[in-house]
N, CA, C, O and CB atoms as a CASP TS submission, in Angstrom:
PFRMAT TS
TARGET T0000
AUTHOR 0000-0000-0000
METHOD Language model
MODEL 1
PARENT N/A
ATOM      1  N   UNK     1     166.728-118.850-213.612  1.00  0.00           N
ATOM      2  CA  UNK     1     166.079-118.727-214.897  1.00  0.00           C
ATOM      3  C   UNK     1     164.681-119.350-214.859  1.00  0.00           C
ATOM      4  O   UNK     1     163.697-118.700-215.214  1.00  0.00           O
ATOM      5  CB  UNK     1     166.930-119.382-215.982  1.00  0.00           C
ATOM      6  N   UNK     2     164.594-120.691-214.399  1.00  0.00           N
ATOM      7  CA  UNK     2     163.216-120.805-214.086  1.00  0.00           C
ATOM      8  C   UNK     2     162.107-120.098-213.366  1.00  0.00           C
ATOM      9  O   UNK     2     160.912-120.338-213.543  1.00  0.00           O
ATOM     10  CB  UNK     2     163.209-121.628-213.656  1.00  0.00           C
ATOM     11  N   UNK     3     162.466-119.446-212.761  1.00  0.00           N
ATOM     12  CA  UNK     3     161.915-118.423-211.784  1.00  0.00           C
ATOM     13  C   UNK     3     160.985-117.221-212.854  1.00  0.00           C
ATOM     14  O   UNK     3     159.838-116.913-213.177  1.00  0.00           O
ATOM     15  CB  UNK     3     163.426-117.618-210.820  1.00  0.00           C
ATOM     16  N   UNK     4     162.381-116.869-213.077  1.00  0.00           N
ATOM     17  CA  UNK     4     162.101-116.012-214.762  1.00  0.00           C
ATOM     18  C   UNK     4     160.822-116.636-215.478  1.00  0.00           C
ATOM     19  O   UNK     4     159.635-116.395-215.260  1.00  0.00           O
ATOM     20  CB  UNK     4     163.602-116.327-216.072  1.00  0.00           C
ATOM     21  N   UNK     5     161.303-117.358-216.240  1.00  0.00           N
ATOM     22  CA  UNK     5     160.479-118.188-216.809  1.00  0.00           C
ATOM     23  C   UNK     5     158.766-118.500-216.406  1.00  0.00           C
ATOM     24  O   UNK     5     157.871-118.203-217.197  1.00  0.00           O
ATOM     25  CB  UNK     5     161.235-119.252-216.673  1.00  0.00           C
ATOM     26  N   UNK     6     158.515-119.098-215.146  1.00  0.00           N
ATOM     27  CA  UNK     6     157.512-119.579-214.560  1.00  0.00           C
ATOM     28  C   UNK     6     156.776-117.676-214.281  1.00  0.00           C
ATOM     29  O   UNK     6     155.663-117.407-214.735  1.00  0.00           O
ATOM     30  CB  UNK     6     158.068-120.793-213.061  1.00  0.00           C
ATOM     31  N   UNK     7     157.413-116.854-213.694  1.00  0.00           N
ATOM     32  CA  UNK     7     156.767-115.652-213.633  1.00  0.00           C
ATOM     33  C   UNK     7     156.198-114.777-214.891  1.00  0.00           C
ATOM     34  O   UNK     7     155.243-114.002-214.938  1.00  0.00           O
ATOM     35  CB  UNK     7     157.619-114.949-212.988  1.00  0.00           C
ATOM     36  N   UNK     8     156.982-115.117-215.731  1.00  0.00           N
ATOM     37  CA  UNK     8     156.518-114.867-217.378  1.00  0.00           C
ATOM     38  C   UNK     8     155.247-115.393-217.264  1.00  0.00           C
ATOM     39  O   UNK     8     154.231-114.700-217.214  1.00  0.00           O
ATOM     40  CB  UNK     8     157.430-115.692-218.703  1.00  0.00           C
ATOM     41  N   UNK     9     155.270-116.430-217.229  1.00  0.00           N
ATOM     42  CA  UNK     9     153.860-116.998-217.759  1.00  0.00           C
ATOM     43  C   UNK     9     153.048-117.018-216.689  1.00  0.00           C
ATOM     44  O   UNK     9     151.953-117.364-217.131  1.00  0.00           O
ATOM     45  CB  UNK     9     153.858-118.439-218.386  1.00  0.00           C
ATOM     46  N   UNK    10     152.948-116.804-215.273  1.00  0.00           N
ATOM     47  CA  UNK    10     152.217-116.089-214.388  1.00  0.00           C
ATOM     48  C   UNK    10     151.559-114.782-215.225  1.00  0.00           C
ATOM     49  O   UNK    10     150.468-114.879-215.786  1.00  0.00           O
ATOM     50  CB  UNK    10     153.181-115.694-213.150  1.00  0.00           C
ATOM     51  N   UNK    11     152.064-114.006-215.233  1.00  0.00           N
ATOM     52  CA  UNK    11     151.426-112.048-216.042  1.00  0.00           C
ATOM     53  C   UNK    11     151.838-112.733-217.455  1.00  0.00           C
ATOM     54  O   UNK    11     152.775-112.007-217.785  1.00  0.00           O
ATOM     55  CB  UNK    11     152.777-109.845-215.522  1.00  0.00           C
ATOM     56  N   UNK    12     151.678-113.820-218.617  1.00  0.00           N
ATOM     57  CA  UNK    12     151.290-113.280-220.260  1.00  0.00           C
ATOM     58  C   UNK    12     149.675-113.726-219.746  1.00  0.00           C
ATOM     59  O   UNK    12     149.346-114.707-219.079  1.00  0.00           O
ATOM     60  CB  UNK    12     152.209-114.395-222.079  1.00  0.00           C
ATOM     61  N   UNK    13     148.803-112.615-220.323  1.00  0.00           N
ATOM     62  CA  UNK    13     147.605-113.081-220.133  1.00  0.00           C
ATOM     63  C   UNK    13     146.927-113.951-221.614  1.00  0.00           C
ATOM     64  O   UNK    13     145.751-114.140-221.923  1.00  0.00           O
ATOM     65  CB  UNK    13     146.793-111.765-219.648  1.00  0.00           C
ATOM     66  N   UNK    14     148.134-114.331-222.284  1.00  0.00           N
ATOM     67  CA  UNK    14     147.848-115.790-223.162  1.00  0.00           C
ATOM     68  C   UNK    14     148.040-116.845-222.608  1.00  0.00           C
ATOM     69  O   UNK    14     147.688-117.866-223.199  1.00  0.00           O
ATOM     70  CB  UNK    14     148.592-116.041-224.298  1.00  0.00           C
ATOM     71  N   UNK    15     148.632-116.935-221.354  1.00  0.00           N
ATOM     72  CA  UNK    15     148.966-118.075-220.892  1.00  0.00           C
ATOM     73  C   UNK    15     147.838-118.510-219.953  1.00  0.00           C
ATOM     74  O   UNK    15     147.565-117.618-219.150  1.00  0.00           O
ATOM     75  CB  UNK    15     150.273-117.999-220.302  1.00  0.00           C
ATOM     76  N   UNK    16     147.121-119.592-219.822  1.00  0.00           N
ATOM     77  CA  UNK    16     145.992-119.553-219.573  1.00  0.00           C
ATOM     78  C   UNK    16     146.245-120.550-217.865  1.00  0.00           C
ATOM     79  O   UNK    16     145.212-120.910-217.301  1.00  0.00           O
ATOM     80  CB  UNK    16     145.031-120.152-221.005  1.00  0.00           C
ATOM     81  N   UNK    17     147.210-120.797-217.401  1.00  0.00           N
ATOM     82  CA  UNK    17     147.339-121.943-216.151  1.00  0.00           C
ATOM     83  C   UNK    17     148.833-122.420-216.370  1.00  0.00           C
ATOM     84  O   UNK    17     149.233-123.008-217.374  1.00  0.00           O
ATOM     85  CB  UNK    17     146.111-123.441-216.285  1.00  0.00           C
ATOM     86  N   UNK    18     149.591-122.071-215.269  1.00  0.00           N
ATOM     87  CA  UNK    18     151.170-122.221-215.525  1.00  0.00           C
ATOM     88  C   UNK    18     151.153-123.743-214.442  1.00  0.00           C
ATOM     89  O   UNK    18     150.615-123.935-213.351  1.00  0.00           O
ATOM     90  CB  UNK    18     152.397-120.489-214.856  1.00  0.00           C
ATOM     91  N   UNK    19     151.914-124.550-215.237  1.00  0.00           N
ATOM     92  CA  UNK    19     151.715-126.081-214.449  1.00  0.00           C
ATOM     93  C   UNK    19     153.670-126.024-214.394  1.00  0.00           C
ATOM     94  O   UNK    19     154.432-125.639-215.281  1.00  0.00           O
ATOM     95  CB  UNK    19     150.621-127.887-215.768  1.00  0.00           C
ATOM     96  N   UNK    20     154.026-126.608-212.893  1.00  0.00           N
ATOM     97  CA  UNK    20     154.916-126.703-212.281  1.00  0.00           C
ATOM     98  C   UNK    20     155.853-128.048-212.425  1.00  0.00           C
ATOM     99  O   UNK    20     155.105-129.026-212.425  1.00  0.00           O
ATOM    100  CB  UNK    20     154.427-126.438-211.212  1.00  0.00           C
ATOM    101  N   UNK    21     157.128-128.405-212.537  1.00  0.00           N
ATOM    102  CA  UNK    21     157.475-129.471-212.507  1.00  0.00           C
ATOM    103  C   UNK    21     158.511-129.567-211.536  1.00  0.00           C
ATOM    104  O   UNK    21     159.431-128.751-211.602  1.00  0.00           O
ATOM    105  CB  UNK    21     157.715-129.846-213.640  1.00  0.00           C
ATOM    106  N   UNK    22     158.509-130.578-210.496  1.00  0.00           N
ATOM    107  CA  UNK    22     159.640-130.781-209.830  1.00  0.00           C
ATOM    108  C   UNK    22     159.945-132.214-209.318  1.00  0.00           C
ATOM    109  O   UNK    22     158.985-132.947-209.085  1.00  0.00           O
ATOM    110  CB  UNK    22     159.622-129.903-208.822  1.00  0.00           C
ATOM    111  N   UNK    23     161.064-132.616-209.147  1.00  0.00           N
ATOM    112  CA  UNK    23     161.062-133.989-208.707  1.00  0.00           C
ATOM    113  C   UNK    23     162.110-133.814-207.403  1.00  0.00           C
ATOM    114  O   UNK    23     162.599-134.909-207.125  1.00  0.00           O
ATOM    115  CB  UNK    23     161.583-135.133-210.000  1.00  0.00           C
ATOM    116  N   UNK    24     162.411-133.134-206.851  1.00  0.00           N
ATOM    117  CA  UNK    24     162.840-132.776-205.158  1.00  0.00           C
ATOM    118  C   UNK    24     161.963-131.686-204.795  1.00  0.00           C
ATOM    119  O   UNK    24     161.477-130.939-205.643  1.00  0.00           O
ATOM    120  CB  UNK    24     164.558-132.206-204.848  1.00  0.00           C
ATOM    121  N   UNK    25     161.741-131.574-203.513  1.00  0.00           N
ATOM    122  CA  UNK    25     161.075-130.533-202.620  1.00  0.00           C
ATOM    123  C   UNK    25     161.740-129.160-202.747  1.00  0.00           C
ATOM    124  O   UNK    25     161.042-128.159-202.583  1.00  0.00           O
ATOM    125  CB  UNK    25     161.129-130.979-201.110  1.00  0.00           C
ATOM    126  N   UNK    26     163.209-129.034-203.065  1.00  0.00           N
ATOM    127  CA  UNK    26     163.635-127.907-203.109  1.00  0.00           C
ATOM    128  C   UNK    26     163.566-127.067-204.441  1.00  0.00           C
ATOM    129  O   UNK    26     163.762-125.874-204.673  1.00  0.00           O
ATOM    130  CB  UNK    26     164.768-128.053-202.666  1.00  0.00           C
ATOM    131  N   UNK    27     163.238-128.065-205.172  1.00  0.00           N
ATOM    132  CA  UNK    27     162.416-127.577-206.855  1.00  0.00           C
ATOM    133  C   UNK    27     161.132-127.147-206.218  1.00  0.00           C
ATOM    134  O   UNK    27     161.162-125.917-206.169  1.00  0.00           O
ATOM    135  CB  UNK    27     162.040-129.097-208.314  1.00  0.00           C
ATOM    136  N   UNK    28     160.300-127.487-205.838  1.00  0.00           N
ATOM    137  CA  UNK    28     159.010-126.865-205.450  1.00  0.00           C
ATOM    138  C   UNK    28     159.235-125.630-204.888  1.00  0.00           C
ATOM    139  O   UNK    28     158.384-124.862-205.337  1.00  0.00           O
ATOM    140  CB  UNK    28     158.230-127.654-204.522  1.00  0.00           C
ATOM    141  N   UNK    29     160.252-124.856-203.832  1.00  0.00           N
ATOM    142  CA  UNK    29     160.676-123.963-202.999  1.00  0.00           C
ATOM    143  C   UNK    29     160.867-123.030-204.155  1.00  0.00           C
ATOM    144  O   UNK    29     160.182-122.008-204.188  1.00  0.00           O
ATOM    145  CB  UNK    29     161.868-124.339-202.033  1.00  0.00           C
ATOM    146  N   UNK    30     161.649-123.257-205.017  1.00  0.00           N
ATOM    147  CA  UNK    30     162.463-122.561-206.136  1.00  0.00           C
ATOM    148  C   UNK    30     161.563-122.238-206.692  1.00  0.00           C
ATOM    149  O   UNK    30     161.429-121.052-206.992  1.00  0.00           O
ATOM    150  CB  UNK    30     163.428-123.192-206.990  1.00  0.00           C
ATOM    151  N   UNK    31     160.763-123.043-206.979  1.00  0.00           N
ATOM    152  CA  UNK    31     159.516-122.597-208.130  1.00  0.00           C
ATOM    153  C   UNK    31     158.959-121.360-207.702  1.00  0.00           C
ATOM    154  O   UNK    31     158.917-120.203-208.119  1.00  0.00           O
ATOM    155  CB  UNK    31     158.168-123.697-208.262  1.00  0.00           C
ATOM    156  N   UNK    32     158.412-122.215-206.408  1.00  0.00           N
ATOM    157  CA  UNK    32     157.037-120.939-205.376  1.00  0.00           C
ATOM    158  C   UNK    32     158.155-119.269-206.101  1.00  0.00           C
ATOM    159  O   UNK    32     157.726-118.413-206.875  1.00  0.00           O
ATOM    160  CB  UNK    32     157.193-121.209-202.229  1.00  0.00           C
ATOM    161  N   UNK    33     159.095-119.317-205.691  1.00  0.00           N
ATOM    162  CA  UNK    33     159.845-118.183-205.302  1.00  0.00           C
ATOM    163  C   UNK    33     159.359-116.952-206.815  1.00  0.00           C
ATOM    164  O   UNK    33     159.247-115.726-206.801  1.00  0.00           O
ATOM    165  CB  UNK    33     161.813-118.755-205.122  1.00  0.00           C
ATOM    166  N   UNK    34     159.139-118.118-208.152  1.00  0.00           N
ATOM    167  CA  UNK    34     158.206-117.312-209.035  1.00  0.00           C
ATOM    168  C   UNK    34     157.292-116.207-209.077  1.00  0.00           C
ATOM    169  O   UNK    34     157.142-115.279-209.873  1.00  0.00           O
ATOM    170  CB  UNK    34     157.621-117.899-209.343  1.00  0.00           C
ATOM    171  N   UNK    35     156.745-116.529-208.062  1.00  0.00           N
ATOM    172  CA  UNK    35     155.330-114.805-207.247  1.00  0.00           C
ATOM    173  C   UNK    35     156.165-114.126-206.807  1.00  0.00           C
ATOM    174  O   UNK    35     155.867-112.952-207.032  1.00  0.00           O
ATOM    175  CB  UNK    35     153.954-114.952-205.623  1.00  0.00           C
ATOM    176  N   UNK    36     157.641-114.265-205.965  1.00  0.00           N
ATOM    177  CA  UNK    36     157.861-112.831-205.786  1.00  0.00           C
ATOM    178  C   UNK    36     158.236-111.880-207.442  1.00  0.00           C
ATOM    179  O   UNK    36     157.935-110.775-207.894  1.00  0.00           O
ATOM    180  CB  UNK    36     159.268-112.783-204.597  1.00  0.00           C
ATOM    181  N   UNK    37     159.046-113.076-207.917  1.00  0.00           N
ATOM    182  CA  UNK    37     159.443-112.163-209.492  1.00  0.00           C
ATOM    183  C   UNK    37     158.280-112.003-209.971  1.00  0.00           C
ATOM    184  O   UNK    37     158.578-111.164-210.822  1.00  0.00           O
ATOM    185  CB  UNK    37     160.405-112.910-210.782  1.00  0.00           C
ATOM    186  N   UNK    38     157.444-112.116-210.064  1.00  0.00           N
ATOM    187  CA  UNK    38     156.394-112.268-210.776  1.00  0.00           C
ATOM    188  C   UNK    38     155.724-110.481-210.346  1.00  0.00           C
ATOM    189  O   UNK    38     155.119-109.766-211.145  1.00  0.00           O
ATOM    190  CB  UNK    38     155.458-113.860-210.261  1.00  0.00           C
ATOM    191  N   UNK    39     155.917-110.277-209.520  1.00  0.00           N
ATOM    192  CA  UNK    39     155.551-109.020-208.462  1.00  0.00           C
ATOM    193  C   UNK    39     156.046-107.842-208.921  1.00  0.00           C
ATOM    194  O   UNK    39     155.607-106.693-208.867  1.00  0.00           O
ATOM    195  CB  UNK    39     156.139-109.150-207.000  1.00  0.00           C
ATOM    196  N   UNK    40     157.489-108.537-209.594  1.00  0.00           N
ATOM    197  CA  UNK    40     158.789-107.452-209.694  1.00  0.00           C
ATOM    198  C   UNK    40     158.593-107.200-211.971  1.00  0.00           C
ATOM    199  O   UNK    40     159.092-106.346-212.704  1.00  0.00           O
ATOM    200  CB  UNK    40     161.059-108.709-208.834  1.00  0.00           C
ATOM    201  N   UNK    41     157.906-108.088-212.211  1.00  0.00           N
ATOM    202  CA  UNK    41     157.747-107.659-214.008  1.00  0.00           C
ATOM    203  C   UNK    41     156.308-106.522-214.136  1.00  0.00           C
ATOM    204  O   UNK    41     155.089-106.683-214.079  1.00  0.00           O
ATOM    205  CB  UNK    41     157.275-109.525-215.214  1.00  0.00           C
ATOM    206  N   UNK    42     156.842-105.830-214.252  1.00  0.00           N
ATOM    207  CA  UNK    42     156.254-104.472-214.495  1.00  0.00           C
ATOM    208  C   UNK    42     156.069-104.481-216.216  1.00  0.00           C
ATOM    209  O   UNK    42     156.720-105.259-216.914  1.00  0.00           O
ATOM    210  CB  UNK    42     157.382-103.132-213.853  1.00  0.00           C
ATOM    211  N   UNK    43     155.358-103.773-216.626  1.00  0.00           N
ATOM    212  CA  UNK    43     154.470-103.494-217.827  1.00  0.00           C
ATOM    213  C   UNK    43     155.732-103.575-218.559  1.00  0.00           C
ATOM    214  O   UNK    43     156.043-104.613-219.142  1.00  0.00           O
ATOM    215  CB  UNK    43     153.459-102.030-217.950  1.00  0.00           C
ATOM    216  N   UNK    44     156.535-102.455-218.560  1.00  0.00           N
ATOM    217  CA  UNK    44     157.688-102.316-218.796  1.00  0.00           C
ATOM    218  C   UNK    44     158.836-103.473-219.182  1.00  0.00           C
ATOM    219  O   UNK    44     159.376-103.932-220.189  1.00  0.00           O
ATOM    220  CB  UNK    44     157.913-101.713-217.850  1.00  0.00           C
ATOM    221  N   UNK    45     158.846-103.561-218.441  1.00  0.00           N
ATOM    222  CA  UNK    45     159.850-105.198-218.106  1.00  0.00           C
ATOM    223  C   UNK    45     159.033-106.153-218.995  1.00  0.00           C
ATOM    224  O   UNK    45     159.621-106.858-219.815  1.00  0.00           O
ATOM    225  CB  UNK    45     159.829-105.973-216.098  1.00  0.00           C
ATOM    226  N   UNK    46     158.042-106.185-218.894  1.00  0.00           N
ATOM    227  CA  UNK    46     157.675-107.552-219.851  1.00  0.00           C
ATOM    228  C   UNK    46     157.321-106.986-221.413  1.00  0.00           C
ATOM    229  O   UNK    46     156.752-107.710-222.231  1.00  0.00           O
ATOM    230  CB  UNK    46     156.097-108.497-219.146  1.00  0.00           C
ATOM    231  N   UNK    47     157.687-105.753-221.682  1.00  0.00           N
ATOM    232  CA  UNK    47     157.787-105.862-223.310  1.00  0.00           C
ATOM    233  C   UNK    47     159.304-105.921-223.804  1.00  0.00           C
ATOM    234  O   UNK    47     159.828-106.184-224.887  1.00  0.00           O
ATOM    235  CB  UNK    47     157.049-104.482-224.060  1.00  0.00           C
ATOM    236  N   UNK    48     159.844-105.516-222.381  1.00  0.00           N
ATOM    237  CA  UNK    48     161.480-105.598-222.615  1.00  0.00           C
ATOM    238  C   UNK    48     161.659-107.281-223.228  1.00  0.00           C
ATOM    239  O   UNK    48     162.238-107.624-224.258  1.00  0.00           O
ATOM    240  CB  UNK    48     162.512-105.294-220.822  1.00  0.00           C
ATOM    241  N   UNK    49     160.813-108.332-222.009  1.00  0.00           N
ATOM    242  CA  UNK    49     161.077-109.252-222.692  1.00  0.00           C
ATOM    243  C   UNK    49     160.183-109.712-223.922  1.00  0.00           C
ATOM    244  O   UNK    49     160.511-110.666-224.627  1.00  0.00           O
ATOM    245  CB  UNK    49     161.233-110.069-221.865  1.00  0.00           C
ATOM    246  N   UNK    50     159.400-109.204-224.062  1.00  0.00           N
ATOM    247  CA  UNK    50     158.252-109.743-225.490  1.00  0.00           C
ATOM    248  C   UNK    50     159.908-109.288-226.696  1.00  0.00           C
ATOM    249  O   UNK    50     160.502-109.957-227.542  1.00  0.00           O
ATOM    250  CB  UNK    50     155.947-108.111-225.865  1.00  0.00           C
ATOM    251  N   UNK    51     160.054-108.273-226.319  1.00  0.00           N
ATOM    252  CA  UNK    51     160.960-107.749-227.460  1.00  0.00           C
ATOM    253  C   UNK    51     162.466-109.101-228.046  1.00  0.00           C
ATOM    254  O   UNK    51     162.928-109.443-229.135  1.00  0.00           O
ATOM    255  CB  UNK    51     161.739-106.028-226.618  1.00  0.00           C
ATOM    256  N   UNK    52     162.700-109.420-226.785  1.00  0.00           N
ATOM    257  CA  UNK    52     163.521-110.371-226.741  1.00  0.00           C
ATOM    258  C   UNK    52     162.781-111.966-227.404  1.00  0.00           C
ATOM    259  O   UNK    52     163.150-112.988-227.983  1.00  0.00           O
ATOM    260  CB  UNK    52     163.978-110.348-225.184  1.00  0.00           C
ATOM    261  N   UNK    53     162.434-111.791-227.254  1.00  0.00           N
ATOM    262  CA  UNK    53     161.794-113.382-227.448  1.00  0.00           C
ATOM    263  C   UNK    53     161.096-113.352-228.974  1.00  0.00           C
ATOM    264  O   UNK    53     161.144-114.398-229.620  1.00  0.00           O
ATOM    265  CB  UNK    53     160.389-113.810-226.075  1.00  0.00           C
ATOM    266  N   UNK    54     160.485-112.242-229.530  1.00  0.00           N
ATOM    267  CA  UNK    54     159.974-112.029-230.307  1.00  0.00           C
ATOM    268  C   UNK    54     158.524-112.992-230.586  1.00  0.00           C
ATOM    269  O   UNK    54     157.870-112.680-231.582  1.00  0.00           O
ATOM    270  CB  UNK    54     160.939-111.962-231.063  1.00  0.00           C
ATOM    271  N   UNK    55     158.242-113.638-230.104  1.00  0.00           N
ATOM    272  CA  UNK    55     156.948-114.486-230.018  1.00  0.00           C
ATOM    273  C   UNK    55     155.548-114.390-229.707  1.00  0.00           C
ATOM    274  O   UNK    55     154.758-115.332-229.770  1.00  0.00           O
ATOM    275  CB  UNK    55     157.129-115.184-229.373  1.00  0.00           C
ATOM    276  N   UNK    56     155.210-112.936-229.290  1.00  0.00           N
ATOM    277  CA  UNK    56     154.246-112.608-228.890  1.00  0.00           C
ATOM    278  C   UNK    56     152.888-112.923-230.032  1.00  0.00           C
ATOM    279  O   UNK    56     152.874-112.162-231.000  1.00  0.00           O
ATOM    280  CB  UNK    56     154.578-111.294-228.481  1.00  0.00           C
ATOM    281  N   UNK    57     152.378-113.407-230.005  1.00  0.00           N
ATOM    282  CA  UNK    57     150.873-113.886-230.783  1.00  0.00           C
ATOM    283  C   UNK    57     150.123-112.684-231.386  1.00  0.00           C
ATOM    284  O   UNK    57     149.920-111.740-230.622  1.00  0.00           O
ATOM    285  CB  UNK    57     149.711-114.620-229.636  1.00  0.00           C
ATOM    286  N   UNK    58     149.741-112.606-232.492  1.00  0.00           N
ATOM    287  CA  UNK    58     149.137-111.847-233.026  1.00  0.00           C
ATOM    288  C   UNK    58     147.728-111.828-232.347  1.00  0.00           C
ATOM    289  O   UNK    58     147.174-112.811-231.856  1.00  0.00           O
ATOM    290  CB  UNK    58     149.250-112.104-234.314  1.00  0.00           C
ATOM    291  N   UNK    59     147.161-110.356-232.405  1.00  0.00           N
ATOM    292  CA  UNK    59     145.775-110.653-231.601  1.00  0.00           C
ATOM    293  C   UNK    59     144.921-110.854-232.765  1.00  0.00           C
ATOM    294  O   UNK    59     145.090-110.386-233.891  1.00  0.00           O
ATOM    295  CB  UNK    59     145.153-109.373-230.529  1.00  0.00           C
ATOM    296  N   UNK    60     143.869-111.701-232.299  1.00  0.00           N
ATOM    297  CA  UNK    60     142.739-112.282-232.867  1.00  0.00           C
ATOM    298  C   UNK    60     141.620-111.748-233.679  1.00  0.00           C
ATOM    299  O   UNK    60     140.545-111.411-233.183  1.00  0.00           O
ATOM    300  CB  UNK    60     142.251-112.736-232.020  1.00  0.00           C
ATOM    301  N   UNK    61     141.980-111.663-235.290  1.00  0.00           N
ATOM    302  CA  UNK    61     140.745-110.622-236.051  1.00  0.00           C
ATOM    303  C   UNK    61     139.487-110.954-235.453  1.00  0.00           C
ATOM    304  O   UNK    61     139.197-112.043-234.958  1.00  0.00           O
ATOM    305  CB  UNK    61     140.507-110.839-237.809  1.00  0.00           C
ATOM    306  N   UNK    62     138.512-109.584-235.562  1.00  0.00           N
ATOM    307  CA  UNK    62     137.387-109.782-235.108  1.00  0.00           C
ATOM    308  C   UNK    62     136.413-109.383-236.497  1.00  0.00           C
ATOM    309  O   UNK    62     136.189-108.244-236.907  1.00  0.00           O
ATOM    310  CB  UNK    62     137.221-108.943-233.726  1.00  0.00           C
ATOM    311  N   UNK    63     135.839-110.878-237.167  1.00  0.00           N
ATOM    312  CA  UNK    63     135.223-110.248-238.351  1.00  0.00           C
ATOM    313  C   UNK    63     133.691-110.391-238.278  1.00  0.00           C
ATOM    314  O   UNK    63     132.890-110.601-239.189  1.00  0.00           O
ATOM    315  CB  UNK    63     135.772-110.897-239.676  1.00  0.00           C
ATOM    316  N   UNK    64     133.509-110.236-237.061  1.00  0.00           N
ATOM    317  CA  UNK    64     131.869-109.916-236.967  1.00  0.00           C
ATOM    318  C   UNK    64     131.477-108.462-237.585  1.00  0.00           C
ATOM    319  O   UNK    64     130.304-108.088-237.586  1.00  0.00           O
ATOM    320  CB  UNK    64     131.345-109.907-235.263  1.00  0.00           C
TER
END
């Protein structure tokens, strides 16, 4: 699930710098493993999850 997670916020392009937490080396391994999923969320796949989560940010009026 973290994997999940950390690759999400790799491709939301609201997310501006995804910061990592681990306190063993094999948490760091697990993490990295994020870019391959990250590879595998297709356009598709990530409104599947916007849909799920329902949180997606309204975009930003432009009242110039």
């Amino acid at each position: 699930m973290a994997q999940l997670a950390l690759a999400w916020c790799l491709k939301n392009p609201n997310v501006s710098s995804v910061i990592t937490g681990a306190s063993r080396a094999s948490q760091v391994v697990e993490n990295m493993k994020a870019l391959e999923c990250a590879e595998k969320l297709s356009p598709e796949i990530m409104e599947r999850i916007e849909g799920v989560l329902k949180n997606k940010p309204e975009p930003e009026s432009d009242y110039r």
